[in-house]
VOSE-128553 format. One line per field, with one value per residue (C-alpha): residue in one letter; z, x, y. Coordinates in nm, 2 decimals, padded with zeros to 4 digits. Layout:
residu <- a  ...
w <- Z  ...
u <- X  ...
v <- Y  ...
! end
This chain:
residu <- x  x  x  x  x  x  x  x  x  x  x  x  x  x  x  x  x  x  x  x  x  x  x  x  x  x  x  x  x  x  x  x  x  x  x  x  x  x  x  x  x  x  x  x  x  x  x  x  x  x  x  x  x  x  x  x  x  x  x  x  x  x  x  x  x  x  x  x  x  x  x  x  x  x  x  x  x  x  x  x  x  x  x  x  x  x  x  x  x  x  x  x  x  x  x  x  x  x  x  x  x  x  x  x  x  x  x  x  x  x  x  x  x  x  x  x  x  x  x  x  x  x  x  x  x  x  x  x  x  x  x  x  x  x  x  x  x  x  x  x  x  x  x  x  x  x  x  x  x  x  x  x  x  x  x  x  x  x  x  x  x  x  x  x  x  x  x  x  x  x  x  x  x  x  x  x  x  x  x  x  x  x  x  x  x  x  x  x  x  x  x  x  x  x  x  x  x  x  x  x  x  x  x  x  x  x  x  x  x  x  x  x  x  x  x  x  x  x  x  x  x  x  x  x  x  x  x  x  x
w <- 00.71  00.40  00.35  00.03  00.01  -00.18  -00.20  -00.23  -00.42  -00.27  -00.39  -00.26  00.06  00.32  00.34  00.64  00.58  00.84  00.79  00.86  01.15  01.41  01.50  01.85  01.84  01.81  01.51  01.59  01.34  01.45  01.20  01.16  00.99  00.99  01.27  01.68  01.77  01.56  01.71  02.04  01.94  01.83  02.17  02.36  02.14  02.15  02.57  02.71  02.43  02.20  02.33  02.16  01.91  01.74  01.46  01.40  01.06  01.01  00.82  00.67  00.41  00.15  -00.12  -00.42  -00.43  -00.78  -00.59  -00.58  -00.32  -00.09  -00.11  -00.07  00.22  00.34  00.31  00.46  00.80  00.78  00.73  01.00  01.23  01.16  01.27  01.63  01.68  01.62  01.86  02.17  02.10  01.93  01.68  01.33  01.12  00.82  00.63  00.43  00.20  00.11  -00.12  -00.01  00.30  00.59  00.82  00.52  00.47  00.78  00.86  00.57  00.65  01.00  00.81  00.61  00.93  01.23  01.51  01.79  01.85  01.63  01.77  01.68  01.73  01.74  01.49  01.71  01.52  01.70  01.77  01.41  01.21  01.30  01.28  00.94  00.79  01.02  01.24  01.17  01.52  01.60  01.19  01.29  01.63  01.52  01.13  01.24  01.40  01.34  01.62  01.91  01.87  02.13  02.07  02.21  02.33  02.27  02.56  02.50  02.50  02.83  02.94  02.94  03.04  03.36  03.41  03.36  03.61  03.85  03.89  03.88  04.18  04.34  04.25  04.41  04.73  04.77  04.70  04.94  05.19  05.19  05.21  05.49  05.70  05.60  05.75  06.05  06.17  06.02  06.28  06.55  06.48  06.49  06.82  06.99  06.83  06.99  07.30  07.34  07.29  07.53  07.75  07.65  07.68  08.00  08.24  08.52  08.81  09.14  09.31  09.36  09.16  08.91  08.55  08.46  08.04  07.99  07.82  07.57  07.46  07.19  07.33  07.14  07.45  07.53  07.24  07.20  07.54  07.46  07.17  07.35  07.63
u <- 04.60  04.63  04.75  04.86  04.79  04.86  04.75  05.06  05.07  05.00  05.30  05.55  05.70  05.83  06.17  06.30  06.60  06.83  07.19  07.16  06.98  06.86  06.49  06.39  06.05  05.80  05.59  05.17  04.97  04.57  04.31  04.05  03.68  03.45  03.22  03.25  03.40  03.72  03.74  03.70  03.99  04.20  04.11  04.24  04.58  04.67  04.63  04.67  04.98  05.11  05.41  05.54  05.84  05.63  05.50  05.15  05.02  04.68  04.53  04.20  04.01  03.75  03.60  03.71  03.94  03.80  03.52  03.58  03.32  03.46  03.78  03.76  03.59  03.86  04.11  03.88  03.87  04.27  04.34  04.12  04.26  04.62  04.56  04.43  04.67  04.94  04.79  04.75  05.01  05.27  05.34  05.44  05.17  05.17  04.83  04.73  04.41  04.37  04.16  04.00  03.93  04.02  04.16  04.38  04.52  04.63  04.83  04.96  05.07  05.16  05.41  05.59  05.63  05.68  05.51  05.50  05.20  04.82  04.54  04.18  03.82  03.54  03.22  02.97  02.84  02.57  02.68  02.53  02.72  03.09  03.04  02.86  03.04  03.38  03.53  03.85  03.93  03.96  04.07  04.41  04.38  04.43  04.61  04.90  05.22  05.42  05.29  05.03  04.68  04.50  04.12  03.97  03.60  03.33  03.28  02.90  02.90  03.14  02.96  02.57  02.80  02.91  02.59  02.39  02.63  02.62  02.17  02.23  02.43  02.22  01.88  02.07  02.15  01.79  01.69  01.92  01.85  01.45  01.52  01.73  01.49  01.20  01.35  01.46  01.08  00.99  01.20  01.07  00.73  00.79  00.94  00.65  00.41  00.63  00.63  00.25  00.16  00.41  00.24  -00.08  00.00  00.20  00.13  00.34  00.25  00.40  00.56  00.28  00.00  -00.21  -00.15  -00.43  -00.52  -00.71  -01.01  -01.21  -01.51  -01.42  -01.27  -00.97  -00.70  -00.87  -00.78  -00.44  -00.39  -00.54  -00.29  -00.03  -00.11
v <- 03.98  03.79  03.44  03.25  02.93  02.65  02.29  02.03  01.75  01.41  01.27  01.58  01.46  01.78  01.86  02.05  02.26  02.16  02.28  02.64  02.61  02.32  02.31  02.29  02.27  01.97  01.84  01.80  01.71  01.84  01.69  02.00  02.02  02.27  02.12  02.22  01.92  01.98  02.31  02.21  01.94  02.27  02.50  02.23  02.13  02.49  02.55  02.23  02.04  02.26  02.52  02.87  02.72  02.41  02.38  02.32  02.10  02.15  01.87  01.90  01.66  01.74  01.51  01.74  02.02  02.07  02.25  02.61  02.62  02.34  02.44  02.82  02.72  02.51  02.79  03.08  02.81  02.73  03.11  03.18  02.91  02.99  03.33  03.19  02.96  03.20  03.44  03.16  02.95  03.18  02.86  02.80  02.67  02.44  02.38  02.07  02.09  01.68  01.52  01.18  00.97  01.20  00.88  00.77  01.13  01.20  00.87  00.96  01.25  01.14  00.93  01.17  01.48  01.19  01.45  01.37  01.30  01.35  01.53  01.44  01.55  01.29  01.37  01.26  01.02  00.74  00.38  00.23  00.51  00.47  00.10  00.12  00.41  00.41  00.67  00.91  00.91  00.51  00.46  00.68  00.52  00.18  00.24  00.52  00.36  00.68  00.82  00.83  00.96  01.19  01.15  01.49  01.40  01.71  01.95  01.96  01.50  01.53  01.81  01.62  01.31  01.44  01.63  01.30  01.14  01.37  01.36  00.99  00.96  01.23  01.06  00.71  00.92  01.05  00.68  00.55  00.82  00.76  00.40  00.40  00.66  00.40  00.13  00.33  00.42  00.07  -00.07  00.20  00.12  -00.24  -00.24  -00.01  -00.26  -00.52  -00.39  -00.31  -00.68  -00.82  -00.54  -00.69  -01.04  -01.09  -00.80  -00.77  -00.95  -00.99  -01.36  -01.57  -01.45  -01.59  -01.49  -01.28  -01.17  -00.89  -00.93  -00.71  -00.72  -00.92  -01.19  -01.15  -01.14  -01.48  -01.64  -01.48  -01.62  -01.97  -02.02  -01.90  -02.20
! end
């Protein structure tokens, strides 16, 4: 299957021919790259938002289209995710090669089709690097007013996410578990310790007899008993 391609001009706003016949479908705009996180970003537009009658604008940025390189690489992936998202989605599909700042392309081009909504991937970039260099995701977040932004998280951050929640609260029931059985023969031993000096200390003794201590070789129970006085 073949697929020609052309790159619009940034200028060129879409027209959608209207008068013959009225479009049911919905407008989503899915930002792609060629990393795993824009993929996973796609999988899960295509099952879980998009439905058979939309149409589907892939939007992908590049920092020269004067790259032969670059950009035949940009049409091998949109060629190769049209084809996918035809065959799970049974959608129309509408690509966009851009030149430039990937956040500022695809507000813009939120603003000329209006979808309904704009479906993003994050890069998985560390703390320091999306405040020093920026991220797509929260720029279109916070800069497109056309429409709302889904920000898909990656299945392998969510993945170690839930798997690193998941030992923590087991390690804090094993924790809470050993405490809880410490205290418990804590308290048993306490009490048996407890007992055996009361035992000790005051023997039983019948009505009228003399308190009598027990006394060791030591002398210990006679100076327990002499404090105790």
């Amino acid at each position: 299957m073949s697929f020609r391609m052309q790159t619009l001009n940034e200028e060129l706003e879409y027209s959608w021919s209207q008068k013959d016949s009225v479009r049911t479908g919905r407008d989503i705009i899915i930002a792609v790259d060629h990393g795993p996180k824009s993929k996973h970003a796609f999988d899960w537009a295509l099952r879980h938002f998009c439905c058979a009658g939309d149409t589907v604008h892939l939007v992908h940025a590049v920092s020269s289209l004067k790259n032969n390189i670059v950009y035949e690489a940009s049409q091998t992936l949109m060629e190769k995710l049209t084809v996918e998202a035809l065959k799970v989605s049974q959608v129309k599909v509408v690509t966009r090669i851009v030149e430039g700042d990937a956040g500022k392309a695809i507000c813009k081009e939120a603003e000329k089709v209006k979808p309904i909504a704009v479906v993003t991937g994050t890069r998985g970039r560390s703390l320091m690097q999306s405040v020093i260099q920026g991220s797509v995701s929260e720029y279109c977040f916070h800069n497109c007013k056309v429409s709302p932004v889904i920000i898909v998280p990656g299945i392998v951050l969510f993945s170690m996410l839930l798997l690193f929640m998941d030992l923590y609260y087991q390690s804090l029931q094993i924790i809470l578990n050993f405490v809880i059985e410490l205290l418990f023969y804590t308290c048993i031993c306490f009490s048996c310790e407890v007992q055996k000096l009361k035992v000790f200390l005051y023997p039983v003794r019948g009505p009228g007899e003399k308190r009598v201590y027990p006394i060791s070789q030591s002398g210990e129970a006679n100076q327990i008993s002499k404090i105790l006085r």
